[in-house]
N, CA, C and O of each residue as an XYZ file, in Angstrom:
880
protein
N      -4.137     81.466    111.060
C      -3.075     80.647    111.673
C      -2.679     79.520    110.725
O      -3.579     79.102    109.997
N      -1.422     78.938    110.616
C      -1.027     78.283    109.638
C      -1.597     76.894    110.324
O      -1.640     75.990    109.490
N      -1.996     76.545    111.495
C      -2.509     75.127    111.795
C      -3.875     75.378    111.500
O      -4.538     75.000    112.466
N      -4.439     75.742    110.802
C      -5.574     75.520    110.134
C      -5.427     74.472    108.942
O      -4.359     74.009    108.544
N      -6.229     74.290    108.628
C      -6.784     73.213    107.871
C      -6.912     74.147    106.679
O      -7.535     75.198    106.832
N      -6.223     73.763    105.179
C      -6.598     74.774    104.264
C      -7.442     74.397    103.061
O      -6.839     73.898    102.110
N      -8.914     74.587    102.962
C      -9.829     73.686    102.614
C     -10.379     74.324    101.404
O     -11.271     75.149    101.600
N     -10.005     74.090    100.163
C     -10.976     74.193     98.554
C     -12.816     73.329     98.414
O     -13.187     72.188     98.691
N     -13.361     74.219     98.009
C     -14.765     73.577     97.717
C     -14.965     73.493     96.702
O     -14.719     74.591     96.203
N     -15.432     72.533     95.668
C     -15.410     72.789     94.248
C     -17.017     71.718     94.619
O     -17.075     70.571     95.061
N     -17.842     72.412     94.330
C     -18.957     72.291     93.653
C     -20.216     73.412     92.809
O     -20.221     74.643     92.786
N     -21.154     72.482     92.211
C     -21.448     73.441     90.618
C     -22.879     74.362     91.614
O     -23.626     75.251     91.206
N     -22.838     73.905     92.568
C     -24.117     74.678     93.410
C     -23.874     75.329     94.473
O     -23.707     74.888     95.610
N     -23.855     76.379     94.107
C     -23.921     77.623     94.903
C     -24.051     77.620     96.597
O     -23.241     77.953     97.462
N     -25.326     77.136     96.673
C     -25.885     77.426     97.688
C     -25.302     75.995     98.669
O     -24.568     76.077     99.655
N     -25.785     74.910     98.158
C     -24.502     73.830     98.660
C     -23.046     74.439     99.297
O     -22.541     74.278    100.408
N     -22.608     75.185     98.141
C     -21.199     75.348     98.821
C     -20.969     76.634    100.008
O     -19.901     76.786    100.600
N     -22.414     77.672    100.257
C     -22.187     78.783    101.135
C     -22.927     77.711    102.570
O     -22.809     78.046    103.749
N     -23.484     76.740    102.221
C     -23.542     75.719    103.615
C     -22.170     75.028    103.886
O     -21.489     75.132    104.906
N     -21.976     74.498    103.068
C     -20.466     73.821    103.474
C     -19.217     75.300    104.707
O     -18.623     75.269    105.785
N     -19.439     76.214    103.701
C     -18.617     77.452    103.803
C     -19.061     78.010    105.247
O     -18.232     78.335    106.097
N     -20.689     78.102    105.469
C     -21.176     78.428    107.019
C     -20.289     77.333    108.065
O     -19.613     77.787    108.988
N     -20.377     75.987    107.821
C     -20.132     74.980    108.864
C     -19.113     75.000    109.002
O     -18.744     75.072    110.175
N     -17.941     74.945    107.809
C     -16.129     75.230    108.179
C     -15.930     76.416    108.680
O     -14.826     76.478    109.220
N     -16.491     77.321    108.728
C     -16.615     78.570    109.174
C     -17.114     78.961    110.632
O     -17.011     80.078    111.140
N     -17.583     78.009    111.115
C     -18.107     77.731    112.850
C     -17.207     77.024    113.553
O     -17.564     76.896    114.724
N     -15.284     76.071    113.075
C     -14.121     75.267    113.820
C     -13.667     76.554    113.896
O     -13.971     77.734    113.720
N     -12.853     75.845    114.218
C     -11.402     76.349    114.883
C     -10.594     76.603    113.873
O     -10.146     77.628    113.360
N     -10.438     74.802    113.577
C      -9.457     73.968    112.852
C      -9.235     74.740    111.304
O      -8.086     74.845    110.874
N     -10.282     75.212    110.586
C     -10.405     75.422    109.353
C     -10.782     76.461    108.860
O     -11.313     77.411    109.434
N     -10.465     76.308    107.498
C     -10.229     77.871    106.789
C     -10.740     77.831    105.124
O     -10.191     77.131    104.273
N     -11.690     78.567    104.918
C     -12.246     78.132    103.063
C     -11.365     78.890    102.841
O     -11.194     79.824    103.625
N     -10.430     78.716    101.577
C      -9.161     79.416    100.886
C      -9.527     79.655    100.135
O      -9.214     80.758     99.687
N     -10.687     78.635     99.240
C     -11.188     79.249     97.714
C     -12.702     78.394     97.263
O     -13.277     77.428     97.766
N     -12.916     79.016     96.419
C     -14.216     77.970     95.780
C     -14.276     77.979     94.287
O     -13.963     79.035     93.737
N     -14.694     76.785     93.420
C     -14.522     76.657     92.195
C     -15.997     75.814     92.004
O     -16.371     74.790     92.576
N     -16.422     76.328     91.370
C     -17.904     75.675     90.421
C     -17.752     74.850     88.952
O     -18.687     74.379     88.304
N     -16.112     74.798     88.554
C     -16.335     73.949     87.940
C     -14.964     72.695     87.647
O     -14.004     72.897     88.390
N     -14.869     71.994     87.088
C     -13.529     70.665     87.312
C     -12.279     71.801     86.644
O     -11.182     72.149     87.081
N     -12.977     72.126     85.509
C     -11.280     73.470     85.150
C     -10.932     74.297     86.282
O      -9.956     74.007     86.974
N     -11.674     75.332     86.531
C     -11.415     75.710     87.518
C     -10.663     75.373     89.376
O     -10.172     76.157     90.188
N     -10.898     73.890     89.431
C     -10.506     73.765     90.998
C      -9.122     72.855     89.986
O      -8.225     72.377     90.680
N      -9.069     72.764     89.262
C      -7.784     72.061     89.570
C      -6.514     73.191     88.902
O      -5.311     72.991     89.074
N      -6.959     74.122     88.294
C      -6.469     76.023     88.624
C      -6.203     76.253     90.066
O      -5.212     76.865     90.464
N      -6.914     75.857     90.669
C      -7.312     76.800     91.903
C      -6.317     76.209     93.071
O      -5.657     76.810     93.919
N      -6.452     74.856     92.808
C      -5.669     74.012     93.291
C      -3.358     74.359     93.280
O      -2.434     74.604     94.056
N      -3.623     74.132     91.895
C      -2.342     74.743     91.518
C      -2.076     76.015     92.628
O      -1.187     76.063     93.478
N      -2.999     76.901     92.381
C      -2.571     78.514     92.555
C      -2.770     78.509     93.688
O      -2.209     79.560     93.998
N      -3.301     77.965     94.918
C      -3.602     78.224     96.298
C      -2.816     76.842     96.774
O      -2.310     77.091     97.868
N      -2.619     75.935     96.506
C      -2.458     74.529     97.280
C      -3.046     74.248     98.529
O      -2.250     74.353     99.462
N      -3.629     74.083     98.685
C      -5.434     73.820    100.070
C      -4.505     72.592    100.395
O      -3.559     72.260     99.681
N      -4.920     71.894    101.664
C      -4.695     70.871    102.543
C      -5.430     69.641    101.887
O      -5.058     68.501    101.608
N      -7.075     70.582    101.701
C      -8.156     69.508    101.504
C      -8.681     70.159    100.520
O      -8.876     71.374    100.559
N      -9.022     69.259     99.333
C     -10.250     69.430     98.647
C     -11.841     69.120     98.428
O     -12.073     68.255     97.584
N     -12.610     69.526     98.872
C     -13.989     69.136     98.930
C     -14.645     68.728     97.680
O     -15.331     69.613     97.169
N     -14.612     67.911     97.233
C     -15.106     67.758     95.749
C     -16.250     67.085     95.190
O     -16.300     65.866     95.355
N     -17.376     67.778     94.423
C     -18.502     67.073     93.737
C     -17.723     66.235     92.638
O     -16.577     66.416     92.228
N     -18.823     65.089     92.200
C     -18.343     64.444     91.137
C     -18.731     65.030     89.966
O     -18.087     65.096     88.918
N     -20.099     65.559     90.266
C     -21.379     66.046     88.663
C     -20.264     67.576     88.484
O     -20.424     68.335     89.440
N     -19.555     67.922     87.776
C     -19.123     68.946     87.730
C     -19.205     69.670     86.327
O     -19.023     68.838     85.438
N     -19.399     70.821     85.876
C     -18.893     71.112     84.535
C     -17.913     71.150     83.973
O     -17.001     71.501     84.721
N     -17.473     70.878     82.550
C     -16.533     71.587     82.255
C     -15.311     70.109     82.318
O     -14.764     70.022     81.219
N     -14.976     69.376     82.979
C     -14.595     68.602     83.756
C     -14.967     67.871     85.066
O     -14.883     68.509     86.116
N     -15.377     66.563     85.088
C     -15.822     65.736     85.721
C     -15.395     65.606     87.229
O     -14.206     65.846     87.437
N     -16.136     65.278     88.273
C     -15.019     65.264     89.582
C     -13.827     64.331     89.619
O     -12.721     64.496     90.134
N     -14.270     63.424     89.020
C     -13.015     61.943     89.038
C     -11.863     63.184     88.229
O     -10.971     63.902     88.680
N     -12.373     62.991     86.995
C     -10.577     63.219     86.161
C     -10.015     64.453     86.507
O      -8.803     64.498     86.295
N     -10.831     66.116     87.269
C     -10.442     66.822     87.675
C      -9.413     66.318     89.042
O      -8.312     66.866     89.080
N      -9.801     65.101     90.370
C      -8.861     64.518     90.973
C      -7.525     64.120     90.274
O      -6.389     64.297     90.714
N      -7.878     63.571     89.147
C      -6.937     62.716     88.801
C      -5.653     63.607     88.459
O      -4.509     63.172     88.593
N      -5.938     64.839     88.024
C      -5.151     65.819     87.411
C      -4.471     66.346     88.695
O      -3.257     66.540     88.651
N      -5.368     66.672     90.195
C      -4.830     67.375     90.897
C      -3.808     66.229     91.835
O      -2.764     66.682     92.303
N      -4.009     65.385     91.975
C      -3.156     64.314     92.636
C      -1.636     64.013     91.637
O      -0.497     63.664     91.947
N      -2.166     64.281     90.602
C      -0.769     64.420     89.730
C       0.171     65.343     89.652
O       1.388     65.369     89.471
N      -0.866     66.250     89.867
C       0.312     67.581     90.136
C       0.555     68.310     91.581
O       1.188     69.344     91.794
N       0.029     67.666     92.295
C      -0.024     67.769     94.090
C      -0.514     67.185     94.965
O      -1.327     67.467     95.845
N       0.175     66.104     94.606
C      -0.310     64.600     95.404
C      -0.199     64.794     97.195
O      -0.487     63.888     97.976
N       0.330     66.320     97.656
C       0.137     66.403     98.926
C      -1.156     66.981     99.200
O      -1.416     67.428    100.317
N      -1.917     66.999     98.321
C      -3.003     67.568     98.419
C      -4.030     67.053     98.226
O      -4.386     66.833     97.068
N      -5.322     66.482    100.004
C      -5.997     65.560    100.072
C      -7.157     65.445     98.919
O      -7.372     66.594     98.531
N      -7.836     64.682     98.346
C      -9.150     65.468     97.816
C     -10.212     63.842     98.093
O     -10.276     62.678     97.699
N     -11.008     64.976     99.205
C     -12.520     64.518     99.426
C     -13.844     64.718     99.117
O     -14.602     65.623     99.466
N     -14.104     63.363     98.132
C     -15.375     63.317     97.558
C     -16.436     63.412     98.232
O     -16.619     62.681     99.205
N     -17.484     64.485     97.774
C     -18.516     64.346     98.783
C     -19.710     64.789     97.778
O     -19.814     65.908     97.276
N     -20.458     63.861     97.611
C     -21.314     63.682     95.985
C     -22.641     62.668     96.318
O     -22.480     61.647     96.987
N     -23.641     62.964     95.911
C     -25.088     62.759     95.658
C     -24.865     60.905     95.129
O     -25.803     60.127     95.299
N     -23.466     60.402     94.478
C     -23.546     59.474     93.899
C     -22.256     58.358     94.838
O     -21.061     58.379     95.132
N     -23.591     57.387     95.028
C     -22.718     56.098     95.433
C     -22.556     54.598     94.972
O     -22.271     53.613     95.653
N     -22.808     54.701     93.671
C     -22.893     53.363     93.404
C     -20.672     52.921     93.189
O     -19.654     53.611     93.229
N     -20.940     51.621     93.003
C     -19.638     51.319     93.028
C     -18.685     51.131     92.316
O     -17.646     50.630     92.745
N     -18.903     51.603     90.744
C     -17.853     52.527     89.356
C     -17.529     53.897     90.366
O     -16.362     54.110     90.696
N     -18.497     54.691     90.772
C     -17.856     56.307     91.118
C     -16.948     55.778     92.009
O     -15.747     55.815     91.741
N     -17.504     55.115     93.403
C     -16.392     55.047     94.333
C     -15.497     54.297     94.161
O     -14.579     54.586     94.929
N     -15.246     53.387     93.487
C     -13.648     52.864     92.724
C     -12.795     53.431     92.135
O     -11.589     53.324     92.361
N     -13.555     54.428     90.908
C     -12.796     55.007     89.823
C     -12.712     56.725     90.627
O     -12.451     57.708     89.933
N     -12.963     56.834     92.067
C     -12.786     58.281     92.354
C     -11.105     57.215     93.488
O     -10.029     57.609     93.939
N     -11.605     56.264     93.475
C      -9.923     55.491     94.239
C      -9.207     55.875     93.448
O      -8.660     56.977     93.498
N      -9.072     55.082     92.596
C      -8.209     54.799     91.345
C      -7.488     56.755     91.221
O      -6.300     57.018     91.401
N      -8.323     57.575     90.964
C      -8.214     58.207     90.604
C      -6.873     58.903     91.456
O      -5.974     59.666     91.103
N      -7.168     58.338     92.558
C      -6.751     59.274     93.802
C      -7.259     60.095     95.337
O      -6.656     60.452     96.349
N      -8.354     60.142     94.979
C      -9.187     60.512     96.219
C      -9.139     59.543     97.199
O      -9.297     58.328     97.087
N      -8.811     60.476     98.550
C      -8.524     60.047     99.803
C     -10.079     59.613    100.637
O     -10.242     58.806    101.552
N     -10.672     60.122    100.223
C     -12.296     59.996    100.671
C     -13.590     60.063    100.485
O     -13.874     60.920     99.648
N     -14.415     59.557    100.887
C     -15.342     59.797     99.744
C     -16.872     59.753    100.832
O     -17.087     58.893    101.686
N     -17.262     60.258    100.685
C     -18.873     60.761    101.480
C     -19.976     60.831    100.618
O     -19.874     60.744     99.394
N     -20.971     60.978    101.191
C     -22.454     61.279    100.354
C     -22.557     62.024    101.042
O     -22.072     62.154    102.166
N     -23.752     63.136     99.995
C     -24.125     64.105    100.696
C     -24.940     64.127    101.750
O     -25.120     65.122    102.451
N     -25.534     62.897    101.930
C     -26.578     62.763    103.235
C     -25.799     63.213    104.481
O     -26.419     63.880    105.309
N     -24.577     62.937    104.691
C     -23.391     62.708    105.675
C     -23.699     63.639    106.620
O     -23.672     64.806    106.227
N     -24.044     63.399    108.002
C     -23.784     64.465    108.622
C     -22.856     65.460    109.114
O     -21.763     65.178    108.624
N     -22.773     66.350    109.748
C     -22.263     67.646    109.735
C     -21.014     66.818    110.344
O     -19.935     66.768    109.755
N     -21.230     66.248    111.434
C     -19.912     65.748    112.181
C     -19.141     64.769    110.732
O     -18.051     64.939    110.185
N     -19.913     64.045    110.536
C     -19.353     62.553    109.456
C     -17.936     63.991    108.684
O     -16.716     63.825    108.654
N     -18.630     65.106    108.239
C     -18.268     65.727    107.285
C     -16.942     66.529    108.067
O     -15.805     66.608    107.603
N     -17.269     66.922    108.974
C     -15.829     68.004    109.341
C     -15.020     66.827    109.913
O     -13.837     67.154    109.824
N     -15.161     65.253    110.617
C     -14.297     64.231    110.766
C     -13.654     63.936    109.834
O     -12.445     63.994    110.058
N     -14.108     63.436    108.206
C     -13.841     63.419    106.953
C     -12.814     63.978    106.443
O     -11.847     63.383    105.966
N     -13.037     65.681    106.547
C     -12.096     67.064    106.248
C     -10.484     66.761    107.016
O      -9.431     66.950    106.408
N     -10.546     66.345    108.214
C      -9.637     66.482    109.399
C      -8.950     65.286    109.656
O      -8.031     65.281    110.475
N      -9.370     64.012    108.899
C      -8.850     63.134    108.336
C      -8.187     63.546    107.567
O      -7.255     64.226    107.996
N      -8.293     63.380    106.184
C      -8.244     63.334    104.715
C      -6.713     64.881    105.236
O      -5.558     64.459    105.300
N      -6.842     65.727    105.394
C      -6.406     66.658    105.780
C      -4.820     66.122    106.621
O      -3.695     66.609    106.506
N      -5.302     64.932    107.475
C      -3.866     64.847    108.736
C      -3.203     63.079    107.779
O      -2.851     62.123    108.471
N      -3.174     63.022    106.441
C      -3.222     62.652    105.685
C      -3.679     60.879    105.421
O      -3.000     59.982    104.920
N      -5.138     60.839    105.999
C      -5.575     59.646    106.472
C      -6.599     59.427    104.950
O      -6.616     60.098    103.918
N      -7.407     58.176    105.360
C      -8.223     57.532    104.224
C      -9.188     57.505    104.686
O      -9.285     56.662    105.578
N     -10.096     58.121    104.475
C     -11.565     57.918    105.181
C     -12.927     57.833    104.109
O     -13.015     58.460    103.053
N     -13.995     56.853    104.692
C     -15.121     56.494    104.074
C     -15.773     56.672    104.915
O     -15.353     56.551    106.066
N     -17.731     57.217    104.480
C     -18.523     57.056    104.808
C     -19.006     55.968    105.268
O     -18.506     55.056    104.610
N     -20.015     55.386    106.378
C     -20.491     54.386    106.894
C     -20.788     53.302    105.946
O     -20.611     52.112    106.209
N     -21.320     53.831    104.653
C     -22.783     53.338    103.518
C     -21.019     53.044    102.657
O     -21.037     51.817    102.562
N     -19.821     53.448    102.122
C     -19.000     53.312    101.758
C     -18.442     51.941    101.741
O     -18.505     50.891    101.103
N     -17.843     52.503    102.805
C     -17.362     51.254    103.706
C     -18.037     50.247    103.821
O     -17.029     49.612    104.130
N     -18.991     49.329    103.871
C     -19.311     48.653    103.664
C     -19.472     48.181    102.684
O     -19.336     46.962    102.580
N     -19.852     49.028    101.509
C     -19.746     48.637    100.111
C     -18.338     47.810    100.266
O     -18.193     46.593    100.390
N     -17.411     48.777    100.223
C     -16.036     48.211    100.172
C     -16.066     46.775    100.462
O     -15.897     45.840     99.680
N     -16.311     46.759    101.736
C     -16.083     44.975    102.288
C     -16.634     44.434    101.790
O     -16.205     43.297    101.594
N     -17.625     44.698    101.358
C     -18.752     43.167    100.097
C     -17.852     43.296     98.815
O     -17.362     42.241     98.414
N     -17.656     44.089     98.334
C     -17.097     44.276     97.146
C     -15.498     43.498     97.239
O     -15.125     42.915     96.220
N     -14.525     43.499     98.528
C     -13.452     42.916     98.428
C     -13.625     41.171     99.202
O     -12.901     40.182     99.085
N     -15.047     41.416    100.069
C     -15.116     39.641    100.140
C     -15.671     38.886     99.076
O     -15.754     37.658     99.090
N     -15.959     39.444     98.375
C     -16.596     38.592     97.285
C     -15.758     37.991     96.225
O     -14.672     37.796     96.772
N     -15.686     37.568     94.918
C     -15.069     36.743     94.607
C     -14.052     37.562     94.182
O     -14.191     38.602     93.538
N     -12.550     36.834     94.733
C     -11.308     37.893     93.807
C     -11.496     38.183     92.653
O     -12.052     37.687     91.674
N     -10.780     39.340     92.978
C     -10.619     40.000     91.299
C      -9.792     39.814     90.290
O      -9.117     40.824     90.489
N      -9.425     39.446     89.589
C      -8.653     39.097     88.560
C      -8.031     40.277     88.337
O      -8.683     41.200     88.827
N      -7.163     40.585     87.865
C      -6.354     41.541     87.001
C      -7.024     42.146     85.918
O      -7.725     41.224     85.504
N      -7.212     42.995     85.301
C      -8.107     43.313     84.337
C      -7.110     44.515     83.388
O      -6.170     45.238     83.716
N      -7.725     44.335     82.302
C      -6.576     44.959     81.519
C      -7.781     46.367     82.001
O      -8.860     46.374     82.593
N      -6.696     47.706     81.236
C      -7.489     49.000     81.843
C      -8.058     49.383     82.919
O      -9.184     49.877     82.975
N      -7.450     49.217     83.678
C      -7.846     49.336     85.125
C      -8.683     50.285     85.414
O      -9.753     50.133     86.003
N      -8.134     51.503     84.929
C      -8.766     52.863     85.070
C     -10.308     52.879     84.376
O     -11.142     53.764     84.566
N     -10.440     51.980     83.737
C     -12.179     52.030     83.069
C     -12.737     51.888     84.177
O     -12.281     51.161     85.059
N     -14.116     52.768     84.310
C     -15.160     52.240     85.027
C     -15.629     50.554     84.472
O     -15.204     49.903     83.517
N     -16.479     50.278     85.324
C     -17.627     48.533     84.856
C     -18.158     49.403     83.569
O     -17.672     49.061     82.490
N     -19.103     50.492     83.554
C     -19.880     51.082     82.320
C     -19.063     51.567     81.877
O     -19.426     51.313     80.729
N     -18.049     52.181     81.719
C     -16.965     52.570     80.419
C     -16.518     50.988     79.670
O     -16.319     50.557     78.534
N     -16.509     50.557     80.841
C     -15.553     49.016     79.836
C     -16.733     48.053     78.777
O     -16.419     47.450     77.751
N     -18.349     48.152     79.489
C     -19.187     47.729     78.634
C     -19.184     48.626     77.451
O     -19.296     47.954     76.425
N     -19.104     49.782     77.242
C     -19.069     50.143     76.112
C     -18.008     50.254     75.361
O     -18.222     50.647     74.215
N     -16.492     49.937     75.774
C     -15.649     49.280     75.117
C     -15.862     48.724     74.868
O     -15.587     48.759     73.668
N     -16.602     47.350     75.234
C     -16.462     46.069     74.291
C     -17.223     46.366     73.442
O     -17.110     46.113     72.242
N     -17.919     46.827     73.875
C     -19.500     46.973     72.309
C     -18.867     48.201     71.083
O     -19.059     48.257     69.869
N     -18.203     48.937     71.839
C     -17.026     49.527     70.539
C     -16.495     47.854     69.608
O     -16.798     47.306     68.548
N     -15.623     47.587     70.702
C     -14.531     46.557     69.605
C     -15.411     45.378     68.763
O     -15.071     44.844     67.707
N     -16.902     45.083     69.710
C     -17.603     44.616     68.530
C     -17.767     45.218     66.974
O     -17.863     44.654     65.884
N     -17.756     46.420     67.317
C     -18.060     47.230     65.977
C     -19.984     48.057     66.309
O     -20.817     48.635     65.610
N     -19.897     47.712     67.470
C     -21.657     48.692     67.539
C     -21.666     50.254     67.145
O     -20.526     50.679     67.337
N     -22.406     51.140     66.729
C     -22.654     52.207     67.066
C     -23.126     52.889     67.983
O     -23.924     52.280     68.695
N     -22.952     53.843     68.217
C     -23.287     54.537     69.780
C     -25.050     54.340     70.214
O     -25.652     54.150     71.270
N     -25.509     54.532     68.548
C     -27.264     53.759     68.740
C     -27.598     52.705     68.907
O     -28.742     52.369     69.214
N     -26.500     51.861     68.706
C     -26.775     50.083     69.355
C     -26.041     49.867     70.915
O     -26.530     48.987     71.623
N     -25.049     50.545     71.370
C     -24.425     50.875     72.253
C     -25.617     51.137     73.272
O     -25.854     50.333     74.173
N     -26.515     52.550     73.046
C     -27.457     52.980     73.967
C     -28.653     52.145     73.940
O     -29.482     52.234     74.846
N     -28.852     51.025     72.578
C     -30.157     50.395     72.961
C     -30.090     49.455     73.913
O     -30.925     49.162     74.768
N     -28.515     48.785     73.593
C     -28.240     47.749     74.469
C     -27.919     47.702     76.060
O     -28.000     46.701     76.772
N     -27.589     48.832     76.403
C     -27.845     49.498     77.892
C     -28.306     49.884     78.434
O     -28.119     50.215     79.605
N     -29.587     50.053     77.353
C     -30.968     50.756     77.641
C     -30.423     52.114     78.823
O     -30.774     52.400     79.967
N     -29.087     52.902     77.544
C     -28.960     54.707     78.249
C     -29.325     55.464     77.045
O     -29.317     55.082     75.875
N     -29.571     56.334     77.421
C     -29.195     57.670     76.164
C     -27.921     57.871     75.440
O     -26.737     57.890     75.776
N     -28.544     58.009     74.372
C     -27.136     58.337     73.544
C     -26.012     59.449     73.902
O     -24.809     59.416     73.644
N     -26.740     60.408     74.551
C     -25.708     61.555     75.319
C     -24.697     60.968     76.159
O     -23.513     61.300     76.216
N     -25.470     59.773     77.013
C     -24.675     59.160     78.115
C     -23.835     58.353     77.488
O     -22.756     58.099     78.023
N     -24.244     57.685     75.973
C     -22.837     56.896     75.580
C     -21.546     57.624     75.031
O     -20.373     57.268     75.143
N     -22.157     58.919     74.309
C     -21.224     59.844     73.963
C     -20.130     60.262     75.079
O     -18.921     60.336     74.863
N     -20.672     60.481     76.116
C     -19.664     60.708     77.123
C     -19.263     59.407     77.877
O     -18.279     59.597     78.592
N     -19.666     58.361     77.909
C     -18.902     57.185     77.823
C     -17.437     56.891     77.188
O     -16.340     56.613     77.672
N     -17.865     57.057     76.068
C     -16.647     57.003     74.591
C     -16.100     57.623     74.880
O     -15.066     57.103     75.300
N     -16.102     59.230     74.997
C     -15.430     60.076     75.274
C     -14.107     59.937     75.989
O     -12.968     60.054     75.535
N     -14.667     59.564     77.645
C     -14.414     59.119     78.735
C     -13.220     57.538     78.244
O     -12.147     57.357     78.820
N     -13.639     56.797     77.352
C     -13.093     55.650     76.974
C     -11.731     56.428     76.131
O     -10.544     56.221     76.381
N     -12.220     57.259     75.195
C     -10.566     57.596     74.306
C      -9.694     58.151     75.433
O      -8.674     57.572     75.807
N     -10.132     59.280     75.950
C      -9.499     59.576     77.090
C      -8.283     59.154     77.545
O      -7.138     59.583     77.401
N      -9.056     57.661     78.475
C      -8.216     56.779     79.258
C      -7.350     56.217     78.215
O      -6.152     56.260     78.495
N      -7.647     55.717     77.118
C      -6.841     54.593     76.399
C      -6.379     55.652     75.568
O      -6.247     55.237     74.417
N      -6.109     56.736     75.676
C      -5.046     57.719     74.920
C      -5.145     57.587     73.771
O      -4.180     57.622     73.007
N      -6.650     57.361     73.329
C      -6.770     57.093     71.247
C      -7.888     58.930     70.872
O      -8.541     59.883     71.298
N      -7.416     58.347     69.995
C      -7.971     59.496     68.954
C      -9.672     59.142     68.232
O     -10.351     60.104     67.873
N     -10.088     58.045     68.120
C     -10.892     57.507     67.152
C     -11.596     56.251     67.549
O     -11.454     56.122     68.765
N     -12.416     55.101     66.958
C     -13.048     54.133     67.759
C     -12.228     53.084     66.921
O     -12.332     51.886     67.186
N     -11.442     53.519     65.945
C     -10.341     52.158     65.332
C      -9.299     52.085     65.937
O      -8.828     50.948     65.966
N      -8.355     53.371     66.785
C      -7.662     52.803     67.824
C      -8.193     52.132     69.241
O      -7.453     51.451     69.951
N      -9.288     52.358     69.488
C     -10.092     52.266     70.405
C     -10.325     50.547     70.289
O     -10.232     49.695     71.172
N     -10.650     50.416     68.893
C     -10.658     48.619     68.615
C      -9.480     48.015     68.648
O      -9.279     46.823     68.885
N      -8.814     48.720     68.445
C      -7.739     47.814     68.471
C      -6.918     47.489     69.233
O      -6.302     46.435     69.076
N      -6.610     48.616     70.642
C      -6.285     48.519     71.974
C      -7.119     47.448     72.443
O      -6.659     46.441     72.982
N      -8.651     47.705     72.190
C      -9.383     46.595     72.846
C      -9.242     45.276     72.720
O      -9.328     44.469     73.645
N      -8.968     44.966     71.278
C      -8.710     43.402     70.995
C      -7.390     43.119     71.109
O      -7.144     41.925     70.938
N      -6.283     43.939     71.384
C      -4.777     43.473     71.113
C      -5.134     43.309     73.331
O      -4.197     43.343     74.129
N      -5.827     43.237     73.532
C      -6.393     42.983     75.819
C      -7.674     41.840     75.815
O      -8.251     41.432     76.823
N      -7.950     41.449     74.428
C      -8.447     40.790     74.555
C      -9.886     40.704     74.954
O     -10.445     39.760     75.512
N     -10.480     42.050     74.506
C     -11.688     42.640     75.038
C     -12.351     42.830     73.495
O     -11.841     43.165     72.425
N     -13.914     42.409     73.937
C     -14.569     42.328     72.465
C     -13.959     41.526     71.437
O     -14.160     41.816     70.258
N     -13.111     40.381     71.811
C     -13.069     39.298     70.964
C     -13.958     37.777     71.140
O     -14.434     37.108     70.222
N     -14.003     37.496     72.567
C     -14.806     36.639     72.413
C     -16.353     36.540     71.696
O     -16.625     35.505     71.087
N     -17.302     37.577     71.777
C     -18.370     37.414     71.404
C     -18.710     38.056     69.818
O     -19.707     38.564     69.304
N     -17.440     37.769     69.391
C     -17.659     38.546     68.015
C     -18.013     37.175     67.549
O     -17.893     36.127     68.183
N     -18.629     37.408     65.907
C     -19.467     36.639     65.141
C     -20.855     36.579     65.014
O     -21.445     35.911     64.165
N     -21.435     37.373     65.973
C     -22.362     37.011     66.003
C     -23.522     37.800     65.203
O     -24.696     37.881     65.563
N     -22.994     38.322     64.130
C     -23.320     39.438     63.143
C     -22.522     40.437     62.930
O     -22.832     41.313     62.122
């Protein structure tokens, strides 16, 4: 029936997604149209089916859950996409805003939290988890936010911008964040990306012509 709910699952685990697939599969309301295991793939899938709702992990292959949103809201912004991911700190759930995502859940969420979520996001509403939502309100009572150049950076993408425009290497980068170097690599990555550079000298120089990684230079 066309008043169904037309619902994409894109996550990298299998068995995760034939539970999701059992529970939409026990309404009325809803209908799995497709499934994609990885960020290339659902935002293909997306294109080629156009779903109501998208169910989306963040940890994805291939392409990330954020920038796989970001792509599908660009090219079918009638088309909801709800985060529902293992990760809640408050870079993912900003930069999965930013991105475009209508909603955003943890996987703890129960069964109801989750098909309310779907049927939201779906009748083209904004919905957060309990643990979300509250983030939210501490995060917007607390002290205003200033304007910030690069909006689209995560907090940890933009620390390792600056430590780019200092001039660090990705091995002073990871000592000083005490991450792995894999994780700064895809940091950077993630950083040319957004700021549309090629290299870490356009990368410096976007940064300092915003005024980022100039104050604390000198100091070696």
């Amino acid at each position: 029936m066309s008043d169904k709910i037309r619902i994409l699952l894109a996550d990298d685990h299998p068995l995760f997604r034939d539970g999701l697939k059992a529970l939409l599969g026990s309404v009325a309301d809803a209908e799995v149209v497709g499934e994609a295991a990885t960020g290339v793939q659902v935002v293909e899938l997306v294109l080629e089916l156009q779903p109501d709702v998208v169910v989306m992990d963040l940890h994805m292959p291939e392409l990330n859950g954020i920038e796989a949103t970001r792509r599908i809201v660009e090219a079918s912004p009638h088309v909801g996409v709800l985060v529902l991911t293992m990760v809640e700190d408050d870079d993912a759930v900003f930069a999965a805003m930013r991105a475009g995502a209508r909603g955003y859940l943890v996987k703890g969420s129960s069964q109801a939290e989750i098909l309310s979520a779907i049927r939201a996001v779906g009748a083209g509403e904004a919905v957060f988890g309990p643990a979300i939502a509250r983030r939210l309100i501490e995060y917007f009572s607390s002290a205003s936010v200033s304007p910030q150049a690069f909006p689209e950076l995560t907090h940890r993408e933009r620390e390792v911008l600056e430590l780019i425009a200092q001039g660090q290497s990705n091995t002073a980068i990871a000592r000083e964040l005490t991450i792995s170097q894999k994780t700064v690599r895809n940091h950077v990555s993630n950083v040319f990306t957004k700021l549309q550079v090629v290299d870490r000298a356009q990368a410096i120089v976007k940064a300092r012509e915003a005024g980022i990684g100039v104050e604390r230079r000198g100091s070696g």
